[in-house]
Residue, then its C-alpha position, 0 to 999 in steps of 0.5 A: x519503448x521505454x527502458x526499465x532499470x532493475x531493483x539494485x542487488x542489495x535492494x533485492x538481497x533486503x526485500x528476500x531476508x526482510x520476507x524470510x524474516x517476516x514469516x519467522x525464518x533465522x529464529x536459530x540463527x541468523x547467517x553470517x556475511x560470508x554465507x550470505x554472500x555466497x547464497x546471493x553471490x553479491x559482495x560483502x558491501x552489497x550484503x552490508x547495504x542490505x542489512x544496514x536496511x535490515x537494522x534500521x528497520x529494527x528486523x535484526x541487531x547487529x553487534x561487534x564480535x556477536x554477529x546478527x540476530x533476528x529481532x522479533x517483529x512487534x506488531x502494532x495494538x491497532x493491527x491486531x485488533x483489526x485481525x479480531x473482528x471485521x472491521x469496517x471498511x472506511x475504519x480499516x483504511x483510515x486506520x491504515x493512514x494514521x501515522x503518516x503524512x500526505x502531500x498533495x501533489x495536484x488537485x484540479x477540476x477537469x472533464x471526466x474522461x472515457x475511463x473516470x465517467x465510466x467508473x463513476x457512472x457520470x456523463x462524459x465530460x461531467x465536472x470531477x474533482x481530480x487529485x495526486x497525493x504521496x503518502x509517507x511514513x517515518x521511513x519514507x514514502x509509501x503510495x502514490x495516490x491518483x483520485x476522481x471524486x463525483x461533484x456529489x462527493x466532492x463539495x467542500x474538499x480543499x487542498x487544505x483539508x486533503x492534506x489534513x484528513x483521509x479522503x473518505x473521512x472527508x467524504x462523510x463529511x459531507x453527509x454522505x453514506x460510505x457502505x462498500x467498495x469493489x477494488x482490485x490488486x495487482x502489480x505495475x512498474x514504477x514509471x519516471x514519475x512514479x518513481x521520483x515520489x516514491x524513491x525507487x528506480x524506474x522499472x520497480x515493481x509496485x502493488x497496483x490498488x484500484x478501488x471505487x467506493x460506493x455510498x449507500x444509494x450504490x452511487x460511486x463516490x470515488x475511483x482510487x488507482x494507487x501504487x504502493x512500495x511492497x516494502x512498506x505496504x502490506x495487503x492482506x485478504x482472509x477467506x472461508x469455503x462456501x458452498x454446499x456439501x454436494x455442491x462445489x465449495x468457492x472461497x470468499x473474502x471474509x475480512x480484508x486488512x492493510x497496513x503501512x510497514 
C-alpha cells in the first residue's frame, strides 16, 4: 500500500491563518510570532515560513519594529460581477481561466474504456480524444486536468490550440451548442504524479472536480476529472429553499462560482 507523507508544519500553519484571514478574522490585530507559536506549538522558523506565504500573497504586511497586520483582500471586478447575476455556465469557467497558462501534458486518440464510454454515452472501444494539461497561475500551478472529448466534439482540436483556448470555447467552435453540465466535488490525495505538477507532497489533499458537459441535443461532449490545490482554487455554490408551505422545503443550487486564488 502506498504511503502518503503529511502537509508540512508550516504548510499547515499558512492554510489555517490564510482561511482565518479570508473570513475576515485578526481585523484588531494580528498575533505576534511567539502566540503563534505557542498556538500551533511549532517553532518560530516554521511560523516565519508561513507568514512569509502570507505576505507573498499580499494577505498581510509585515514591517520592522510594527509587527503583522492583516491586508484587506481585494476582490477582483470579474468576481464580483459574477456574484451579481447567474452567470452562464461556459462564461463562468472561461472566465475562471483568464489569467492563467495551460500546458498540455498528453494529448492522445485511444479507445474509450469502460468508465469514458459510460460518461459519454459511446460505445465501447469508440474513438476519443484524451488530454492532460496543468494549469497555472503567477503563484504556481493550480489544477491538474484529465479529459475525454467524443470524436463530435473533438474535430478540430490541436495541441496547439489546447494550449491557446479553454476547451470548451473550443468546443463551440465547432458549432456545437454547450447548454449544462452535471458534475460533482469532493476530495483526493495528491499521488506521485499529481503532485509532481502540482508541487505539493504526496498525500496532499486535493478538491476532486468531475464534470460532464452536455450540448443541447443532451449529448455529452466532454468528461472532465480535475484536481485542484485548495490553496489556489476556490468553489463556490449559493442556494435557495424550495418547496411548498406544507411540504418539506429541499435547497437547491442557484448559482455556482469558481475562481483561481
Amino acid at each position: 500500500m502506498q504511503q502518503f507523507m503529511p502537509l508540512p508544519k508550516y504548510h499547515q500553519v499558512y492554510l489555517v491563518l490564510k482561511e482565518r484571514l479570508l473570513e475576515g478574522h485578526y481585523d484588531e490585530a494580528f498575533p505576534g510570532e511567539v502566540d503563534l507559536t505557542d498556538e500551533f506549538s511549532v517553532s518560530r522558523v516554521t511560523i516565519r515560513k508561513a507568514l512569509g506565504n502570507l505576505a507573498s500573497e499580499g494577505l498581510i504586511e509585515r514591517t520592522a519594529g510594527r509587527g503583522t497586520r492583516r491586508v484587506e483582500a481585494k476582490t477582483s471586478a470579474s468576481y464580483q460581477g459574477a456574484q451579481t447575476h447567474r452567470p452562464h455556465l461556459l462564461d463562468n469557467l472561461v472566465a475562471m481561466s483568464q489569467g492563467t497558462t495551460v500546458k498540455v501534458l498528453e494529448y492522445e486518440r485511444i479507445p474509450a474504456t469502460d468508465s469514458v464510454a459510460s460518461a459519454l454515452q459511446i460505445k465501447n472501444g469508440a474513438d476519443v480524444l484524451r488530454i492532460v494539461r496543468v494549469r497555472s497561475n503567477k503563484e504556481g500551478p493550480v489544477s491538474y486536468i484529465v479529459a475525454w472529448l467524443p470524436v463530435l466534439s473533438s474535430l478540430g482540436l490541436t495541441k496547439q490550440k489546447l494550449a491557446r483556448k479553454p476547451i470548451l470555447n473550443l468546443i463551440e467552435e465547432t458549432g456545437i451548442q454547450i447548454t449544462n453540465a452535471v458534475q460533482n466535488v469532493s476530495a483526493r490525495q495528491a499521488d506521485s504524479v499529481v503532485a509532481r505538477h502540482l508541487g505539493v507532497p504526496v498525500g496532499s489533499a486535493l478538491l476532486a472536480v468531475n464534470r460532464i458537459v452536455f450540448d443541447s441535443k443532451d449529448r455529452p461532449v466532454q468528461w472532465l476529472q480535475g484536481l485542484y490545490r485548495p490553496d489556489r482554487y476556490q468553489y463556490e455554490m449559493k442556494l435557495s429553499r424550495s418547496g411548498e408551505a406544507d411540504a418539506a422545503k429541499i435547497w437547491i443550487s442557484k448559482e455556482l462560482t469558481t475562481r483561481i486564488q
